[in-house]
C-alpha positions as CSV (number, residue, x, y, z in Angstrom):
1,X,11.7,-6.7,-12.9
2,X,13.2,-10.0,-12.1
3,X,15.0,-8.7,-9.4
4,X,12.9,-6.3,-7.5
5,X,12.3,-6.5,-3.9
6,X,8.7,-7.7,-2.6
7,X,7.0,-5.0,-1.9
8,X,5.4,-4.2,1.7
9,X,3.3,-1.5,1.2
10,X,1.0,-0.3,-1.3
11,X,-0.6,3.5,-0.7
12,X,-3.8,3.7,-2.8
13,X,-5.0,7.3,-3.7
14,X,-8.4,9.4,-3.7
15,X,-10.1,6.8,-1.6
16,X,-9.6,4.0,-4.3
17,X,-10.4,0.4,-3.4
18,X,-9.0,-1.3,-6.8
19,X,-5.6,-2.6,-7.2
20,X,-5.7,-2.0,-10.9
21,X,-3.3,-5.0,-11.4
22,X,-0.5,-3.1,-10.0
23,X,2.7,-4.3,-9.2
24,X,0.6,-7.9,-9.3
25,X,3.4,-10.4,-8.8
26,X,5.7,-8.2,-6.6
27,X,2.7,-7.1,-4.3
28,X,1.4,-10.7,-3.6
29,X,1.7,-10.0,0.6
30,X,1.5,-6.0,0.5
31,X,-0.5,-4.8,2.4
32,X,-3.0,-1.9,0.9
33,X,-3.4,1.5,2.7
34,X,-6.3,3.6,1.2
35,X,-5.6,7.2,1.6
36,X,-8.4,9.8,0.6
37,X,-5.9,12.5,-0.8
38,X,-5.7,13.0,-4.5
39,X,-2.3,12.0,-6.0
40,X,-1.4,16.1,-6.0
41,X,-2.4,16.7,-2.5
42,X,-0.8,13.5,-0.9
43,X,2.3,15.1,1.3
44,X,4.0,14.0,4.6
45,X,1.4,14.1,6.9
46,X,-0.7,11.7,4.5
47,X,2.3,9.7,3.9
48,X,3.2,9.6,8.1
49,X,-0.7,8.6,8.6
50,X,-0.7,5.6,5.8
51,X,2.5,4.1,7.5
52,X,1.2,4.7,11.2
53,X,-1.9,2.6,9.8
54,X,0.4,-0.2,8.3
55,X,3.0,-0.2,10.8
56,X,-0.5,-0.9,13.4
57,X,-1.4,-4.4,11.2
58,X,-0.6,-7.8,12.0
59,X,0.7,-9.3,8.6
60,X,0.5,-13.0,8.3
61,X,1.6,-13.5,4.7
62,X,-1.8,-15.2,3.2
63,X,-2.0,-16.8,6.4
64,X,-5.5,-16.9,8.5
């Protein structure tokens, strides 16, 4: 959509390391967070862990 926020975060499930051309434009400076739950099983405590591990990254926006 044309007018949809960047995105910040992006919480990848079962232990996947693929973006799968996801959200490709809006996602450019996401950060990825790779949790091991399947889709079914990802709750709150998942959820709590994967922004605890972004929140904990220095983002530098395709900077070095």
């Amino acid at each position: 959509a044309p007018h949809a926020e960047d995105v910040d975060v992006v919480i990848r499930t079962a232990g996947e390391m693929r973006l799968s051309n996801f959200l490709t434009w809006h996602a450019t400076y996401a950060e990825y967070v790779c949790a091991t739950e399947l889709w079914p099983e990802f709750g709150i405590g998942p959820y709590h862990t994967a922004l605890r591990e972004f929140q904990g990254r220095e983002r530098r926006f395709g900077g070095v």
